[in-house]
C-alpha positions as CSV (number, residue, x, y, z in Angstrom):
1,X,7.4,-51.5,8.3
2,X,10.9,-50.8,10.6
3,X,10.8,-48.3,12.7
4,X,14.2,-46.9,11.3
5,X,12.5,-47.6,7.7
6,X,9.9,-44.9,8.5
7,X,12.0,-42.7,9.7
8,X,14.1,-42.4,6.8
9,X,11.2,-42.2,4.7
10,X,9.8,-39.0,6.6
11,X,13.4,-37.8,6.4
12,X,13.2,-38.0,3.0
13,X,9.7,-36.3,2.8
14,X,10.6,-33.9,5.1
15,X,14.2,-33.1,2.5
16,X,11.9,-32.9,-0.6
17,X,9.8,-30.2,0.7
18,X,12.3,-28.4,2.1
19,X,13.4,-28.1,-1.4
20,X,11.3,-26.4,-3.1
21,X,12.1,-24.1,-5.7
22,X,15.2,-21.9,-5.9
23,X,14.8,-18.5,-4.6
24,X,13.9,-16.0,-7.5
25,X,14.8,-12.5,-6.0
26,X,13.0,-10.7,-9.5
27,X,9.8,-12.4,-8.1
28,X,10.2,-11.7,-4.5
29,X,10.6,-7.8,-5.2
30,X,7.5,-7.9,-7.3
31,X,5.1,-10.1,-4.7
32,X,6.6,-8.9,-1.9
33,X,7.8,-5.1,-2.2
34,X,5.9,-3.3,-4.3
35,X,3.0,-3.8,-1.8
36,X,4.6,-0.9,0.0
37,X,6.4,1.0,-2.8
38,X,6.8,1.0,-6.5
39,X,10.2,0.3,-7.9
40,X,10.8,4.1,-8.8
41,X,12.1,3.9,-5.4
42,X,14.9,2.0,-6.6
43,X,15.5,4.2,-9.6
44,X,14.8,7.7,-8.6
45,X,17.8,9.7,-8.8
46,X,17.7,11.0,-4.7
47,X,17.7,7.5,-3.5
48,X,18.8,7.2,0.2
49,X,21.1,4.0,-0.4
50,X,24.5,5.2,-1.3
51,X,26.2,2.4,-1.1
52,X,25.6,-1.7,-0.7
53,X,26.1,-2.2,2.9
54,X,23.2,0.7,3.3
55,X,21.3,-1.1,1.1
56,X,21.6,-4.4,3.2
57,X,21.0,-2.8,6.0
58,X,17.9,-1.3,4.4
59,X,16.6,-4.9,2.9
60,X,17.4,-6.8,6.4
61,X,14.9,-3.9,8.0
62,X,12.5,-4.3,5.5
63,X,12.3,-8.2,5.9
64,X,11.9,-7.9,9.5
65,X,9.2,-5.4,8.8
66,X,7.4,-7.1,6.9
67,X,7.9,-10.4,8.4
68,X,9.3,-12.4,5.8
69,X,12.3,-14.0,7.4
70,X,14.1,-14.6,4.7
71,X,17.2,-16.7,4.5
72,X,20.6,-15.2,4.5
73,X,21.5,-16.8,1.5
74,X,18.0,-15.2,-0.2
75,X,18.7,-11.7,1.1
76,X,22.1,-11.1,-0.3
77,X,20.6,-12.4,-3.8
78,X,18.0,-10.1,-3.1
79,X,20.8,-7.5,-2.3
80,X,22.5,-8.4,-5.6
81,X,19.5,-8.3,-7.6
82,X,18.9,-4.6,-6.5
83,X,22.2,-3.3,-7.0
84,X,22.9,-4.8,-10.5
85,X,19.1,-3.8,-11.8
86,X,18.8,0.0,-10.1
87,X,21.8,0.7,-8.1
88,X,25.0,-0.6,-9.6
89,X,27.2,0.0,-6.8
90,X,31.4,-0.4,-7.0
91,X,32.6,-3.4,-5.7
């Protein structure tokens, strides 16, 4: 086989596993989050987060806590997720 031939095979190897699924943020919060709290944090009525760039804020620390590195694109569905299931801040 070509040189260049194997390279665009392990290109296109390397693309397909990138893939992968699409993010589910429904999932994430339930693998990922509850390991720490339940989600009555997210519905009690003192919650800290009073608006959506607090709660953000508040996801971004959490990732970085717990080491998850997730994507910018993943957070803010994350960040959506949240606010339209417990928070349902105005736009």
């Amino acid at each position: 086989m070509k040189p260049i031939a194997i390279l665009a095979l392990l290109w296109s190897l390397a693309a397909a596993a990138t893939a992968g699924e699409a993010f589910d943020p429904a999932a994430f919060l339930a693998a990922k989050c509850t390991g720490c709290h339940s989600d009555e944090v997210y519905s009690r009525p003192d919650h800290r987060m009073q608006n959506r760039r607090q709660l953000e804020a508040q996801v971004r620390r959490c990732d970085a806590n717990v080491g998850t590195r997730l994507f910018d694109d993943d957070l803010q569905a994350l960040v959506d997720y949240l606010d339209r299931t417990y928070y349902h801040f105005p736009r």
